[in-house]
Backbone as JSON Lines, residues from 0, in Angstrom:
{"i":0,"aa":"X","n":[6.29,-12.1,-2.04],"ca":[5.65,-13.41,-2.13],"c":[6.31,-14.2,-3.25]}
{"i":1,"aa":"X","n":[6.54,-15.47,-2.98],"ca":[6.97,-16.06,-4.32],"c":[5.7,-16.76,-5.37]}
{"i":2,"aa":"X","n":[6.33,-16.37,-6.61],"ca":[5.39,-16.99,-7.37],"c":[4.44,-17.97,-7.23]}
{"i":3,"aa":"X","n":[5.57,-19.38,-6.8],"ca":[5.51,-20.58,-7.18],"c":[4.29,-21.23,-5.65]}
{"i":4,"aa":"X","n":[3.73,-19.96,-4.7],"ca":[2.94,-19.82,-3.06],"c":[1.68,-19.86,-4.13]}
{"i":5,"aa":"X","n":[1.48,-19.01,-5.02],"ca":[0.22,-19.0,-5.7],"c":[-0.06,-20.27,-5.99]}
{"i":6,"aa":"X","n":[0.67,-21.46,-6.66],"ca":[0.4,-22.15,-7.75],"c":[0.22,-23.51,-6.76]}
{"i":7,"aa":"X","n":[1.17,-23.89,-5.31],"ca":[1.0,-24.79,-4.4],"c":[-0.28,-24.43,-3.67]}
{"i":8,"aa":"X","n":[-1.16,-23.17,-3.0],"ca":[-2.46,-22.58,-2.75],"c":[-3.14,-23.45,-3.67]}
{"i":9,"aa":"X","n":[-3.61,-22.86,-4.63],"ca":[-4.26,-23.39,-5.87],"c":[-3.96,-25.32,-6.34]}
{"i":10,"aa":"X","n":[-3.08,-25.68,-5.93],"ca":[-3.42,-27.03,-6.2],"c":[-3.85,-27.7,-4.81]}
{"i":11,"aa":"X","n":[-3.62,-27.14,-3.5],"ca":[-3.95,-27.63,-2.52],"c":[-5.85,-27.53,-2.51]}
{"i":12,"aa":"X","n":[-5.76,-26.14,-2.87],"ca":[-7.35,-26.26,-2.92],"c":[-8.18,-27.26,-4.04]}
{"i":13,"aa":"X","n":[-7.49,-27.35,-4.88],"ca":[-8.4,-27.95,-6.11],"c":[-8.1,-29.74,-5.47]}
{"i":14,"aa":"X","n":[-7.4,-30.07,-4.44],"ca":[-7.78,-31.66,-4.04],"c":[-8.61,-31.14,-2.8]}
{"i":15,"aa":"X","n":[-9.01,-30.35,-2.27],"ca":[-9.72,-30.84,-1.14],"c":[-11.75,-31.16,-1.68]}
{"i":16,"aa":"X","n":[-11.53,-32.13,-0.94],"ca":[-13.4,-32.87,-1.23],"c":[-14.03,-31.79,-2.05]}
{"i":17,"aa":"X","n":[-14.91,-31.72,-2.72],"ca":[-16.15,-31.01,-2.75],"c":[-15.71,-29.82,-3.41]}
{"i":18,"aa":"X","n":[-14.55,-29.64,-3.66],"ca":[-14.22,-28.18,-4.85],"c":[-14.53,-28.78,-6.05]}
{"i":19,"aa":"X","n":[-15.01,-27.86,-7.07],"ca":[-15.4,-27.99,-8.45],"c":[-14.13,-27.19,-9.11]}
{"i":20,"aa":"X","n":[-13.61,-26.23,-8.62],"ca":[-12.59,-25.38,-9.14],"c":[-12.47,-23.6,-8.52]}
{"i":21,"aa":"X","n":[-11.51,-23.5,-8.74],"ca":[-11.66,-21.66,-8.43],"c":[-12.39,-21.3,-9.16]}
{"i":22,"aa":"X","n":[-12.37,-19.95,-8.32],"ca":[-13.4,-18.88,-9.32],"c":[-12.54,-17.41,-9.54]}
{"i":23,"aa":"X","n":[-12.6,-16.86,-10.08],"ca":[-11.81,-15.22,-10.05],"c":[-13.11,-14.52,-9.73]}
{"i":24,"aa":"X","n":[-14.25,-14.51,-8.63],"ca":[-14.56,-13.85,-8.53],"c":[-15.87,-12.84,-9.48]}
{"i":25,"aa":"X","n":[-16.79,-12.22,-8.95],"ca":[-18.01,-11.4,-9.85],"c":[-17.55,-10.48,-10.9]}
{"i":26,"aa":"X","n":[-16.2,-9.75,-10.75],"ca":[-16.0,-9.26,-11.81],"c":[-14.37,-9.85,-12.36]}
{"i":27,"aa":"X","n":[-14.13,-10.84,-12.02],"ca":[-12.81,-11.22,-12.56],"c":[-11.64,-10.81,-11.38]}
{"i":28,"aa":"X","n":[-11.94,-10.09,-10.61],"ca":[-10.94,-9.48,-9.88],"c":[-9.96,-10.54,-9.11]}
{"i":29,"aa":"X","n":[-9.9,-11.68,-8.54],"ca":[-9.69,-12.74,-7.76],"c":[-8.86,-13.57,-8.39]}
{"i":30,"aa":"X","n":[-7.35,-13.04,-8.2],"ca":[-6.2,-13.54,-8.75],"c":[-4.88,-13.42,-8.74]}
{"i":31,"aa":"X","n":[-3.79,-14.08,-8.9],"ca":[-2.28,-13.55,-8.42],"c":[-1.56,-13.36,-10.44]}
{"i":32,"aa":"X","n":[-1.62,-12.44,-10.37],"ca":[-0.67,-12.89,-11.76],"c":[0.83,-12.6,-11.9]}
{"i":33,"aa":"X","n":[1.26,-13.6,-12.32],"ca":[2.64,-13.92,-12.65],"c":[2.99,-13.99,-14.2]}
{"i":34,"aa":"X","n":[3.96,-13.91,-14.24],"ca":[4.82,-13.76,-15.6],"c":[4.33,-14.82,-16.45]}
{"i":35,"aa":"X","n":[3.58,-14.07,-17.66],"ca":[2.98,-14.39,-18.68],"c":[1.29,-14.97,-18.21]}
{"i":36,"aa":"X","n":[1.15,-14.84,-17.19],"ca":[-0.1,-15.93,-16.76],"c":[-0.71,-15.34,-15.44]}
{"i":37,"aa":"X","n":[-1.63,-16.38,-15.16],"ca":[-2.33,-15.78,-13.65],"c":[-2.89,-16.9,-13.26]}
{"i":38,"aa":"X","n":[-3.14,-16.98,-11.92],"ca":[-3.61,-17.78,-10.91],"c":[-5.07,-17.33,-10.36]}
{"i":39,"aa":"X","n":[-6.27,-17.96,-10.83],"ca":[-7.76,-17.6,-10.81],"c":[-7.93,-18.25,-9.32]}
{"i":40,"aa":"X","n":[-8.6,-16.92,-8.63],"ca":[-9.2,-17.52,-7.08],"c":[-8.19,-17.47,-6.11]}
{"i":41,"aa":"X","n":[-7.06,-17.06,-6.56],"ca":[-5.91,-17.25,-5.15],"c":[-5.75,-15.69,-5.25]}
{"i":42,"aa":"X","n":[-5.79,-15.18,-4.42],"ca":[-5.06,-13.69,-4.04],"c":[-4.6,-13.64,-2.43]}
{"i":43,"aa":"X","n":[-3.34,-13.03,-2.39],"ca":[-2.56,-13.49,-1.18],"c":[-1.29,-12.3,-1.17]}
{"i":44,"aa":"X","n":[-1.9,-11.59,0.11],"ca":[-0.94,-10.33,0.06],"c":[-0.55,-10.36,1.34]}
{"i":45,"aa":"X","n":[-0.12,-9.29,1.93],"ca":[0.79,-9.46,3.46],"c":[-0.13,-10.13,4.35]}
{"i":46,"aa":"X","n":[-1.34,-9.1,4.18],"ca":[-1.93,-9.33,5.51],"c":[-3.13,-10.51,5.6]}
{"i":47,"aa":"X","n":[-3.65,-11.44,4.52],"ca":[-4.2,-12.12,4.4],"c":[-4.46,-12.98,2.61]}
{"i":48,"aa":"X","n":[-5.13,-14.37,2.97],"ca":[-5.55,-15.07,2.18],"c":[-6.78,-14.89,1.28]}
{"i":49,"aa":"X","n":[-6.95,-14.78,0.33],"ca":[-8.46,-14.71,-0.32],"c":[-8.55,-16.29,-1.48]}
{"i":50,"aa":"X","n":[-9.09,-16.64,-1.04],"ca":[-9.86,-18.26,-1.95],"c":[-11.32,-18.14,-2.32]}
{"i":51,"aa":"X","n":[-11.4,-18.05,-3.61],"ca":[-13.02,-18.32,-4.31],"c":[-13.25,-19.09,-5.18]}
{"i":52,"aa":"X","n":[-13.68,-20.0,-4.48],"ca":[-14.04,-21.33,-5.63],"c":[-15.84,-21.52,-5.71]}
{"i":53,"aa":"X","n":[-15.59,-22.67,-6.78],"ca":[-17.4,-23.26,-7.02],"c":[-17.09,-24.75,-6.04]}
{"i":54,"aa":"X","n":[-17.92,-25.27,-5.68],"ca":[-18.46,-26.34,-4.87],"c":[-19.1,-27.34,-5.71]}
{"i":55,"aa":"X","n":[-19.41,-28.18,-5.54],"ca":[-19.89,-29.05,-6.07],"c":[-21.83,-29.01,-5.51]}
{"i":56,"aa":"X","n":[-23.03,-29.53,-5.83],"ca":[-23.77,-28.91,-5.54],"c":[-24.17,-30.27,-3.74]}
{"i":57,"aa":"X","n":[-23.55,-31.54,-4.11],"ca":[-23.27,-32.67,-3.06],"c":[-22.55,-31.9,-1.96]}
{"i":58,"aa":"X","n":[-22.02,-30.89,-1.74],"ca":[-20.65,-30.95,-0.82],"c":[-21.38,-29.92,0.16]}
{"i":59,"aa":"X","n":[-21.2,-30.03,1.23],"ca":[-21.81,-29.16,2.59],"c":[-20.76,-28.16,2.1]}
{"i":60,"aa":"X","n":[-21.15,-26.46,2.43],"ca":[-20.85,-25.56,2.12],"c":[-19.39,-25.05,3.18]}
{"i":61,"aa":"X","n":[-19.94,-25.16,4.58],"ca":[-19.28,-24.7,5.96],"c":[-18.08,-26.18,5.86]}
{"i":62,"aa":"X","n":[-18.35,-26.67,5.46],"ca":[-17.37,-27.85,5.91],"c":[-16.52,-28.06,4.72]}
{"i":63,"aa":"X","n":[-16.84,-27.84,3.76],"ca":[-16.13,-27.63,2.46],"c":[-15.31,-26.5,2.74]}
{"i":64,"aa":"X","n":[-15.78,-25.36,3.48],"ca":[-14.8,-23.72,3.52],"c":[-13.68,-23.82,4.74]}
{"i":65,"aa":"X","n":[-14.14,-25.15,5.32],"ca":[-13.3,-25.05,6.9],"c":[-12.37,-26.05,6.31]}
{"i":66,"aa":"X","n":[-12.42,-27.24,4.98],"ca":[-11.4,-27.21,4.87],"c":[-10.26,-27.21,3.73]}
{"i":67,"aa":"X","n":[-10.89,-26.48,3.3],"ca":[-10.45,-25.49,2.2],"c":[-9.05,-24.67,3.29]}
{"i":68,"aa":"X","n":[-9.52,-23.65,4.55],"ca":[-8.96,-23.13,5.24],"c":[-8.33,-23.84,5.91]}
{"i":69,"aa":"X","n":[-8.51,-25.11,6.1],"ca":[-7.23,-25.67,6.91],"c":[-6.16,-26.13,6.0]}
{"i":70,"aa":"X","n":[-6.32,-26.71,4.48],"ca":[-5.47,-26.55,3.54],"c":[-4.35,-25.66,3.18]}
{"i":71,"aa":"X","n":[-4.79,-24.42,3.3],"ca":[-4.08,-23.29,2.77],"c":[-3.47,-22.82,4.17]}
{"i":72,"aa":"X","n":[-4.14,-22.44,5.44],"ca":[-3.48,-21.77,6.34],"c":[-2.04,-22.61,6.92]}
{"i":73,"aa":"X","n":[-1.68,-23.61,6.69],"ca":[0.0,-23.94,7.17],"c":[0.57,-23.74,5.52]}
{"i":74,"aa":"X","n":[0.1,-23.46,4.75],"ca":[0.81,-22.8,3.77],"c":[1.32,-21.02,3.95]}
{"i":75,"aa":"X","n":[0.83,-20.19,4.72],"ca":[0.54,-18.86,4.32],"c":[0.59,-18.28,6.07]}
{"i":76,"aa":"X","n":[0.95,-17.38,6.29],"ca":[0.61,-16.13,7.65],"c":[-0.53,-15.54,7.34]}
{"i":77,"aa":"X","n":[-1.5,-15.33,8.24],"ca":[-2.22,-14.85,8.43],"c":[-3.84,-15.42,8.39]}
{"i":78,"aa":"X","n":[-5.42,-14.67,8.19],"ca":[-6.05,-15.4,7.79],"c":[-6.3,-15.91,6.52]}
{"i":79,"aa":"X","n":[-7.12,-17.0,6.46],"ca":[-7.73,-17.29,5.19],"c":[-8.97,-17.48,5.2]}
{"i":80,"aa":"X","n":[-9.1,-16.28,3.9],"ca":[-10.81,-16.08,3.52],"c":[-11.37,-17.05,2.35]}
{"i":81,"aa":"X","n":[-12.49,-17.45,2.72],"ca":[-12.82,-18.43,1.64],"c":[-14.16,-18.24,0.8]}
{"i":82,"aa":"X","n":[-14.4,-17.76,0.0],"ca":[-15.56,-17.35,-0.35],"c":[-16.16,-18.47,-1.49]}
{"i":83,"aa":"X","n":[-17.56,-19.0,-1.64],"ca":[-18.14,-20.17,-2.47],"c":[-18.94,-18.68,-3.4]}
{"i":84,"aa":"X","n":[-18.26,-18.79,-4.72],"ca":[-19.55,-17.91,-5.61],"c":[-20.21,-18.82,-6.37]}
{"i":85,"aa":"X","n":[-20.09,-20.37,-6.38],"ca":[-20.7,-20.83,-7.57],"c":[-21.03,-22.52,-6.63]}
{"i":86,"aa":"X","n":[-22.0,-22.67,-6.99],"ca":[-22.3,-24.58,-6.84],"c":[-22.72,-24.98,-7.62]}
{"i":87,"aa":"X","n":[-22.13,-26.03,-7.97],"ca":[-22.45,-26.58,-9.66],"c":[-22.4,-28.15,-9.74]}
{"i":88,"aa":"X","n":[-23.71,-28.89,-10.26],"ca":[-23.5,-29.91,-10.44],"c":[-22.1,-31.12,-11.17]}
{"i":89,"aa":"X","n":[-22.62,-32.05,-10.71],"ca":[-21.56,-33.15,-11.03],"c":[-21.95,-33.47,-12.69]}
{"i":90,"aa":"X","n":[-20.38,-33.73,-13.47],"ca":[-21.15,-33.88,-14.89],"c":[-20.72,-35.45,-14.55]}
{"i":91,"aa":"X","n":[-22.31,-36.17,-15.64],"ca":[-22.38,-37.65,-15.31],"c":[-22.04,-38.37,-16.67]}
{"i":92,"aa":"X","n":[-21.41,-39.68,-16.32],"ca":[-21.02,-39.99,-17.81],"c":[-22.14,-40.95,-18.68]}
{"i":93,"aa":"X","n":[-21.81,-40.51,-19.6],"ca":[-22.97,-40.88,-20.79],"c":[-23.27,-42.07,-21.27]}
């Protein structure tokens, strides 16, 4: 895999509607790491995609994950899994 698949994943997801950001996951596990650093929420091995982000708490859940997955899958072979661990409000300005 090349590095640089993690880091285009990960910015594709962080513009689609209604993402708040990745997540690495309940125990941290949910990540690609590369030299000196790591990529939170993208994991991507032969046989499939893994994406875990927070949502925004506005954003429909199923329609936020379908296209999340249409983002990433003409990037990548195989499927893509999309998992929401977190929904989190909008911060409002003061």
């Amino acid at each position: 895999m090349s590095s640089e698949i993690a880091d285009t994943i990960a910015a594709a997801v962080t513009r689609v509607p209604g993402v708040a950001s990745l997540h690495a996951g309940m125990f941290g596990e949910v990540g690609t790491y590369l030299p000196g650093r790591r990529v939170v929420g993208v994991r991507v091995t032969e046989s499939s995609t893994d994406i875990h982000v927070c949502i925004f708490v506005d954003a429909a859940v199923r329609a936020t994950a379908l296209r999340i997955r249409q983002a990433v899958s003409g990037l990548v072979a195989g499927p893509v899994n999309v998992t929401v661990e977190d929904v989190v409000g909008r911060a409002h300005d003061a």
